[in-house]
Wavefront OBJ file of the C-alpha trace (Angstrom):
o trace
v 41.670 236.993 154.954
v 39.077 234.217 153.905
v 36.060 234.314 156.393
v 33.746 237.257 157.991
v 32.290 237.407 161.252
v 30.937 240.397 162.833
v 33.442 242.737 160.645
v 36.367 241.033 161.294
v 38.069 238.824 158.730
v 39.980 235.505 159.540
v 42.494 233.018 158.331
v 42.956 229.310 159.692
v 46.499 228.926 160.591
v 48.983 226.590 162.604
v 51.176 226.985 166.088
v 54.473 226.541 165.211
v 56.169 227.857 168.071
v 55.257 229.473 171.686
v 57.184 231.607 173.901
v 55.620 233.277 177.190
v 53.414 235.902 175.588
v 53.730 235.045 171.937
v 52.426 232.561 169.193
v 54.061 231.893 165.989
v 51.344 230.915 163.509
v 52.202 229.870 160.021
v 49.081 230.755 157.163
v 49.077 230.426 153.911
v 48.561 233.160 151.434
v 46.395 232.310 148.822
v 45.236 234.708 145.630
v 42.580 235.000 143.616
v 43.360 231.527 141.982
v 43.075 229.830 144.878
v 39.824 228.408 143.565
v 41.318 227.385 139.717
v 40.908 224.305 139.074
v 44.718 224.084 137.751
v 46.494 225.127 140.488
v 48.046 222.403 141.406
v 49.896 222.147 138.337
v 50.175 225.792 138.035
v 53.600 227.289 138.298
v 52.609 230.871 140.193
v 54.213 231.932 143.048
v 51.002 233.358 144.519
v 50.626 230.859 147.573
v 52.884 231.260 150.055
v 53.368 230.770 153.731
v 53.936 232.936 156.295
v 55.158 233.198 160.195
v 52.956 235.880 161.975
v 54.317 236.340 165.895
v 51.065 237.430 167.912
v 50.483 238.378 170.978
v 48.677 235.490 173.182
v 46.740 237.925 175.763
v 46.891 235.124 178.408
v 45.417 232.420 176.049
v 47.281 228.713 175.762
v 48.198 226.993 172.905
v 49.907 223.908 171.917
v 52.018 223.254 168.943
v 50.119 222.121 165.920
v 46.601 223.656 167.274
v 44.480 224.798 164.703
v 43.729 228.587 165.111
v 42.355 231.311 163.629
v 44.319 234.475 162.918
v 41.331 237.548 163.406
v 41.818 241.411 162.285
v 39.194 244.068 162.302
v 38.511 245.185 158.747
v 39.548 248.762 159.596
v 42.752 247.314 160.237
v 43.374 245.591 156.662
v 42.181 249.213 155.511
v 44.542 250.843 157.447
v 47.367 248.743 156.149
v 46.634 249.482 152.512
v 46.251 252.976 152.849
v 49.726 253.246 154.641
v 51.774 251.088 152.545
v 49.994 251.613 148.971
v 47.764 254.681 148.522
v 49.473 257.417 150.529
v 52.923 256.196 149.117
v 51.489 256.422 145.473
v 49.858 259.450 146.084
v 53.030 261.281 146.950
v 55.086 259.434 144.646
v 52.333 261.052 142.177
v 52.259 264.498 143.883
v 55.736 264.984 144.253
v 56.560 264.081 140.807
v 53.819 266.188 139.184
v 55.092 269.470 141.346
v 58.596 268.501 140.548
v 58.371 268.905 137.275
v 55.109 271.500 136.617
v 55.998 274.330 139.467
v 59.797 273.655 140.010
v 60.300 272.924 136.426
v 63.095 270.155 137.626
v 64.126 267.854 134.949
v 62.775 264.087 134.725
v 65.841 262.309 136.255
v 66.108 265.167 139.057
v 62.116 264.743 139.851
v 62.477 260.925 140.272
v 64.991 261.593 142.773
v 63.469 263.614 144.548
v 60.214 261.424 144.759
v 62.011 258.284 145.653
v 63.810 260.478 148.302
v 60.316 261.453 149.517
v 58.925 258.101 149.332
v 62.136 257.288 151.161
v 61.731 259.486 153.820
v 58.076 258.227 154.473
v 58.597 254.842 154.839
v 61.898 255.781 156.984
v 58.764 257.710 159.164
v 56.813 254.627 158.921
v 59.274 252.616 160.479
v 60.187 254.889 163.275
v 56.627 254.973 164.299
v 55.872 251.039 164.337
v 55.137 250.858 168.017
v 52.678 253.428 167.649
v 51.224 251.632 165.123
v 51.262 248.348 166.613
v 48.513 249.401 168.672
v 46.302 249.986 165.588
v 47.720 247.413 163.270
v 46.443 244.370 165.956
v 46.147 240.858 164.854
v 44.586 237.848 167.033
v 44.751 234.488 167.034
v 41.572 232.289 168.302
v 41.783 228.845 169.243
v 39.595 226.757 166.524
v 35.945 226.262 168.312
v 32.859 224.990 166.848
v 31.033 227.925 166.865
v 34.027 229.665 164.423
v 33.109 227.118 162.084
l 1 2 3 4 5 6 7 8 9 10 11 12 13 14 15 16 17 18 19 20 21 22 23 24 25 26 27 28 29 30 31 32 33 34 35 36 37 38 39 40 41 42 43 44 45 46 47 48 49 50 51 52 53 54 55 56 57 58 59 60 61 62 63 64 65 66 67 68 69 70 71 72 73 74 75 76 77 78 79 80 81 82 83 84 85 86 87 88 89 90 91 92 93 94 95 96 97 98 99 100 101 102 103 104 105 106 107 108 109 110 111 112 113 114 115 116 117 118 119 120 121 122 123 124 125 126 127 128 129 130 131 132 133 134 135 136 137 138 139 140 141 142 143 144 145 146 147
């Protein structure tokens, strides 16, 4: 996300749709080029744009507002240790037990990792509306004072 206030981050984004209780805002993921001076004629796939569906909480918006899109910091942290460090520790873990302690061959240690990893993210997914409580994005309508 590109801007910090009070330990939340933020991205400006665009209404592209409304329903009753949700928002469709399109941003646009940028990376660390983002400030090159030859992106434009750079051929990277590294900014993209996305549809994020959020929750309204009883706020209006029109289509084509300006708003902001506003997570916690603990959330982005959150995130990343669910979908990259826990799933490379075990991937790590599992192989090194594999094939130290169960003295399992390479190709039979893979498997069983992937299976693992498998079986985590399978977890992961079951429990998304638990985690949709934690993992909470909001979108702000564009105000002077955000500026």
């Amino acid at each position: 996300m590109n801007g910090t206030i009070n330990g939340t981050e933020q991205r400006p984004g665009v209404v592209t749709a409304i329903s009753p209780d949700i928002v469709t805002v399109q941003i646009q993921q940028q990376s660390a080029c983002s400030g090159c001076h030859a992106r434009d004629l750079c051929v990277s796939s590294e900014c993209r744009e996305h549809l994020l569906q959020l929750k309204t909480y009883g706020q209006h918006f029109s289509i084509g507002e300006q708003v902001l899109v506003v997570a916690r910091r603990s959330v982005g942290r959150l995130a990343v240790l669910l979908a990259f460090v826990l799933p490379l520790l075990l991937l790590v873990l599992t192989l090194s037990i594999a094939q130290t302690l169960l003295a399992l061959s390479e190709a039979v240690a893979v498997l069983v990792a992937v299976g693992l990893l498998s079986l985590y993210y399978l977890v992961l997914y079951t429990q998304r509306h638990r985690l949709e409580g934690r993992l909470v994005l909001m979108v702000e309508p564009v105000t002077p004072h955000h500026e």
